[in-house]
N, C-alpha and C positions, 0 to 999 in steps of 0.2 A: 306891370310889376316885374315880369321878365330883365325888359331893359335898365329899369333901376336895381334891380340886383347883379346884374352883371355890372354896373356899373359902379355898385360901391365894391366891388369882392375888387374890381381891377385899380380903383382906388387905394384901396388896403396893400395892394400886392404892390401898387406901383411905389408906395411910401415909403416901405419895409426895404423895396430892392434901392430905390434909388437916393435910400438916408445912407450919411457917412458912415452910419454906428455898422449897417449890411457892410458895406465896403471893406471898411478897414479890421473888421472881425472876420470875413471871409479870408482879407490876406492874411493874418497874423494864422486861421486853423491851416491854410492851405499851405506856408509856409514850415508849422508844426506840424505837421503830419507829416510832410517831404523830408524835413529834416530831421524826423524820429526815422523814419524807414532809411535815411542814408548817413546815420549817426555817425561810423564807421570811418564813413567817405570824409566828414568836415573834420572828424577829429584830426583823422589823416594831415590836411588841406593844411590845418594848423598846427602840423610839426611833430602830432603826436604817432607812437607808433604803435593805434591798435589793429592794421590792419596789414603791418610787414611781417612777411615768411621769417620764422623761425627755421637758422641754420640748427643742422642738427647732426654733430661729425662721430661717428662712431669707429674707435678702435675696437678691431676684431683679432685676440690670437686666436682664435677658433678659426678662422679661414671659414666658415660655414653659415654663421647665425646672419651677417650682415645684410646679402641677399634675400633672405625669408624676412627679416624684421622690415626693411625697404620696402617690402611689399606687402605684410600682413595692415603698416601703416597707412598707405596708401589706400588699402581694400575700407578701411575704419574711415577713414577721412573721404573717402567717396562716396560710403554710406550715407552719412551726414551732410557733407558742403557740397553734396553733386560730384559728377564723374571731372568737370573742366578746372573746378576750385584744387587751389593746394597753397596749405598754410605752411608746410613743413617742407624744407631743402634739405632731402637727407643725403650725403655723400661722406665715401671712405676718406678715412683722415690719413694724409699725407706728411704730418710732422709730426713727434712728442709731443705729449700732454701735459707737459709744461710750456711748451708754444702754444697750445692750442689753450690753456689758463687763462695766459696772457692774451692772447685774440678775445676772449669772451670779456675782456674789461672795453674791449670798444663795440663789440655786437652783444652790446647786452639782453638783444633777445634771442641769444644763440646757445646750446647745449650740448654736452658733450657725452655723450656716452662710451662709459670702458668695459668693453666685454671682454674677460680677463678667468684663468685656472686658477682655482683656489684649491691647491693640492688636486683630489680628481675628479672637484666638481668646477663646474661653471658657475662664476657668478657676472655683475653688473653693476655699475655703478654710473648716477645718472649725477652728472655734474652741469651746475646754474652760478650766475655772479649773485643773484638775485631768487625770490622763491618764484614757485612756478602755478603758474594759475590752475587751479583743481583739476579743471576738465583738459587740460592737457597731459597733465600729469596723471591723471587716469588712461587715458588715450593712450600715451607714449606706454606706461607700463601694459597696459592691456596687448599690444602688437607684441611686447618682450616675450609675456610670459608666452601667447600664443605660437611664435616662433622656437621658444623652449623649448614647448611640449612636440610640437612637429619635428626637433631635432632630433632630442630625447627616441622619439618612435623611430626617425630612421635611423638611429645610432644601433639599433636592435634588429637581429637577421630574424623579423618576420614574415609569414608568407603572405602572398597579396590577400590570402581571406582574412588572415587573422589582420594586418592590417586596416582594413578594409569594418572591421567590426569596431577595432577600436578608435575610428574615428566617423564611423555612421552617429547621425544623431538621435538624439532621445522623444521618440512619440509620446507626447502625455495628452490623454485623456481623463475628462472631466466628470466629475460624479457624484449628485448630489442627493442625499438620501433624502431631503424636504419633497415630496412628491410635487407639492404645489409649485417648487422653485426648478429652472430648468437652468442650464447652461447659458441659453440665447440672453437669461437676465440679465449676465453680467456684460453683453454690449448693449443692453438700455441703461444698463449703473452707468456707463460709458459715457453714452449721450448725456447723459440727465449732469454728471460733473462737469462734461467741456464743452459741448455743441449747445444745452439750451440756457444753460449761465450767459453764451456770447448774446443770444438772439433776446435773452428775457434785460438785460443790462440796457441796452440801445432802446429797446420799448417804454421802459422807464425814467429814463432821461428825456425824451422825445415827449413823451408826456407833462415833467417838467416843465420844457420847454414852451409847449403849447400852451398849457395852465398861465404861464409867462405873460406870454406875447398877447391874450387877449385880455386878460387882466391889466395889463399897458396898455394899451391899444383905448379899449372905452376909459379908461380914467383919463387918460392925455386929452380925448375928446370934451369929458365932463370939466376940465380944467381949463382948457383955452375957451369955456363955452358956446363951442362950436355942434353939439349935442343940439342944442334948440335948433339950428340951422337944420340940420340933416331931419330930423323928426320931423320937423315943419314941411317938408319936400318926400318923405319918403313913411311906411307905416315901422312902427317899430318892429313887429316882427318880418319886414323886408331888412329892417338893418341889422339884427339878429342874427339870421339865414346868411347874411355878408361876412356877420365876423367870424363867423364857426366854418362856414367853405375857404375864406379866404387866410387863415389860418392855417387849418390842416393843410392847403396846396402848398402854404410857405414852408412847411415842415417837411411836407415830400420834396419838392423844390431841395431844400436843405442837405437831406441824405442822399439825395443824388450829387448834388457837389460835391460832397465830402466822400463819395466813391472815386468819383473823379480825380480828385484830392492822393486822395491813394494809389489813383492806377496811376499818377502821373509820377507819384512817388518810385513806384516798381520801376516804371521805364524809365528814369535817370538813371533807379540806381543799378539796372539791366544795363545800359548805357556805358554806366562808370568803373565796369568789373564787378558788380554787386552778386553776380550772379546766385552764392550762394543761399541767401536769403530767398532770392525767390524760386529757384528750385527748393529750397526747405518748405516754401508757403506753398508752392503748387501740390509738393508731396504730401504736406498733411491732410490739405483738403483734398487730395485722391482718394488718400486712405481712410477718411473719416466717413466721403461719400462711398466707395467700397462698405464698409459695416454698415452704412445704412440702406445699403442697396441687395445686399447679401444676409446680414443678419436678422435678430428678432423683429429690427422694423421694416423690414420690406417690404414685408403686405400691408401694411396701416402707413406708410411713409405718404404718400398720398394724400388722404383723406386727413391726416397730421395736421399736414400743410396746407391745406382748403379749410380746415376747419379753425385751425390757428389764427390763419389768416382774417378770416371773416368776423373772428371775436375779439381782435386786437382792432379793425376795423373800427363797427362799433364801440369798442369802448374808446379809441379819440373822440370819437362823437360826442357819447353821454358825457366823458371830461370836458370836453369841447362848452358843452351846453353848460354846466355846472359853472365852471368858470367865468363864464358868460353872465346868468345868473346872479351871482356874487358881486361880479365885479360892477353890476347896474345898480347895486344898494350904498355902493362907496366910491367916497369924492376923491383919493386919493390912496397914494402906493401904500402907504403905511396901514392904513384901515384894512387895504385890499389885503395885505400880507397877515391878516388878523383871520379875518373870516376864510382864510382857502386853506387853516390848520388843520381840520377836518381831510381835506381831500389830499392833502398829503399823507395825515397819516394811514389812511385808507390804502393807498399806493403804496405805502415805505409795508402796512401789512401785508399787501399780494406779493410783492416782490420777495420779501423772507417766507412767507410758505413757499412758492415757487421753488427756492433755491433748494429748501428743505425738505421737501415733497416728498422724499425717498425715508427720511426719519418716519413721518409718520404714518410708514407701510401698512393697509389693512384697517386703518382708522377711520370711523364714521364720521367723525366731527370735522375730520379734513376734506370728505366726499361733501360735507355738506355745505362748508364753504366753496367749495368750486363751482357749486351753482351759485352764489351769489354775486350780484353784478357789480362791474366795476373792479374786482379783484379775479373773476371767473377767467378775464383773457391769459394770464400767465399760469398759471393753476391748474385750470381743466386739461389744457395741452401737456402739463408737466404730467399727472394724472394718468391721462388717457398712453404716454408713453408708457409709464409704470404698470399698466393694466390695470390700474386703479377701479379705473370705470369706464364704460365701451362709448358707441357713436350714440345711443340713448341721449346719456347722461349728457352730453358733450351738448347733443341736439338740443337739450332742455334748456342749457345754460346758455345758447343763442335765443333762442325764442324770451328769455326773460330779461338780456339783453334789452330784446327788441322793444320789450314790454316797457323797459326802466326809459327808454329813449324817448317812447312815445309820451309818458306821462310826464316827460324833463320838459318836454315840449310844451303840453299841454296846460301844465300846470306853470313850469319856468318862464313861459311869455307873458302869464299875467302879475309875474314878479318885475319881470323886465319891462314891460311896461311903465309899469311906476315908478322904478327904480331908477330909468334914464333921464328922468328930466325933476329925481331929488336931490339935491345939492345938502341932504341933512347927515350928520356922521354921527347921529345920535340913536340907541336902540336898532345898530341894525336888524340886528335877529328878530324881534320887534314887528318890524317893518317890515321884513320876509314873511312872517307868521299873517300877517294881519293884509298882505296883498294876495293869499292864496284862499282868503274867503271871499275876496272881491273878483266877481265874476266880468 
């Protein structure tokens, strides 16, 4: 039995890899993805200019502020695009600013800055041929005003302490009078908006996916009537046990190329002077693993991720077998796309509690879905971050899992059984009902 199940999983697998539809979707995601991560680069390639320095000529009668603005820009843009990246070529203007008008009708993405007495204050004026993209324009005034305020201070004979006070920064602590609610909550609100949005999105698609490819897979078999062949040679529930292993591996299979996909994307575009992007992406996933190596999830960060783990697991399974199931009562895509409405909407329900999870803080009726299976994998993890419910509840909602998988099996083979070799599109449901009293 061994051997015939290894042998149709590598069947399965070898069909999927070595059909044109794999090929030519593999290049078209590996190629979208390269060329979302190095957007920048092709626009460039083709003439555009999102990715040339902004000249940036500053008239100083001040004699003072040009230096400090040069550098406070610098310090902002290092922040952000890394210490090697620089978008802006700031340098003292060497002509009238009506030369320098006239230059900016051919470096149209060049700027002018006039720092100029306005009777005995200082003002500034940011001169564009064209308007100026928000976030520069925030940027650029941000370095101004902060060069301002640092003149402004040393315009004034204070002594290093009093200096020194008015540019220390403001300690703020946190204080929340909900006894129940602590500080640490608001790096799990953290998590719960950005980190498990990324993890719970990919889990649901992947599930899609799966539901897909085996719902094709036996119909295509039932349609070239090639079913009778394989049944005749093998027991049904060895061909069963084939489609649900050799599925899920094509799914992992999957998400591994399309990381691959990505890191090939990073190293072009590491390669092609990209660097800021991916010092931006290295930074946030520093910082994000920081809060959660540090913050309220430290101690549970862990057993999270094992437990997460192991219930997302299982439930490709139980979808896995569901699908399976269904798709053995029907001749064909349209039928199959009828009967798997259910297990969609069941998935499209876990996914918006999950997302939601945080709305219904302290709610019975949301504890008591996350034990249920099938929607439990995204949920109980969202939960168990929120303190909803501890490793108990989590515990229970594996074990019923386990429960649901066993009886998909138990009861689902003698669906599948009869189901593979009906070629009838009539009374599915029917026909479901009526093979689970047949022993």
């Amino acid at each position: 039995m061994r051997s015939k199940l290894n042998f149709l999983i590598n069947v399965s697998l070898k069909k999927k890899v070595k059909s044109k539809w794999f090929l030519i979707a593999n290049i078209i995601v590996a190629l979208l993805i390269v060329a979302v991560i190095n957007i920048d680069s092709i626009i460039t390639l083709f003439g555009g200019d999102f990715n040339n320095n902004n000249n940036i000529y500053v008239i100083d009668e001040t004699n003072s502020i040009y230096e400090g603005f040069k550098e406070n820009l610098k310090y902002y843009e290092d922040s952000i695009y890394g210490d090697e990246s620089s978008i802006y070529n700031v340098s003292l203007a060497d002509r009238p600013i009506d030369e320098l008008k006239e230059l900016l009708k051919e470096e149209d993405t060049s700027l002018i800055i006039d720092i100029y007495y306005n009777d005995d204050d200082i003002s500034a004026k940011l001169i564009s041929l064209s308007t100026i993209d928000s976030y520069d324009y925030q940027l650029i005034t941000s370095a101004l005003q902060t060069t301002f305020s640092m003149y402004n201070l040393n315009s004034i004979n204070l002594t290093e302490e009093e200096y020194s006070k008015l540019t220390s920064t403001l300690e703020i602590e946190r204080e929340i009078l909900d006894e129940n609610i602590t500080s640490e909550d608001e790096d799990v609100e953290m998590i719960m908006t950005s980190v498990f949005p990324i993890l719970i999105l990919p889990f649901f698609m992947l599930t899609i996916f799966l539901i897909q490819f085996i719902g094709s897979e036996v119909n295509d078999e039932k349609s070239t009537k090639s079913m009778e062949i394989i049944i005749s040679n093998v027991s049904p529930k060895t061909h069963f046990a084939a489609k649900i292993i050799s599925n899920n591996l094509f799914i992992i299979m999957q998400v591994i190329l399309m990381i691959v996909y990505a890191s090939l994307g990073l190293i072009i575009r590491k390669f092609v002077g990209g660097e800021a992007i991916v010092n931006g992406v290295a930074q946030a996933v520093s910082d994000t693993f920081k809060t959660l190596t540090t913050g309220a999830m430290a101690d549970k960060l862990v057993y999270v991720i094992i437990f997460t783990a192991i219930l997302m697991i299982l439930t490709f399974i139980a979808y896995s077998l569901i699908a399976g199931i269904l798709a053995s009562m029907t001749t064909n895509t349209e039928d199959y796309q009828q009967v798997q409405a259910p297990i969609m909407i069941v998935l499209l329900l876990g996914y918006y509690l999950a997302i939601m999870a945080g709305i219904f803080k302290g709610s019975l009726f949301i504890k008591i879905l996350s034990f249920v299976p099938l929607i439990s994998a995204v949920l109980s993890p969202s939960l168990l971050v929120l303190g909803q419910i501890g490793i108990i509840e989590i515990i229970i909602s594996i074990i019923l899992m386990i429960f649901t998988i066993y009886f998909l099996v138990k009861y689902g083979l003698r669906i599948y059984k009869v189901g593979i070799l009906n070629y009838s599109s009539n009374g599915i449901w029917k026909k479901i009902f009526k093979s689970l009293k047949n022993k």
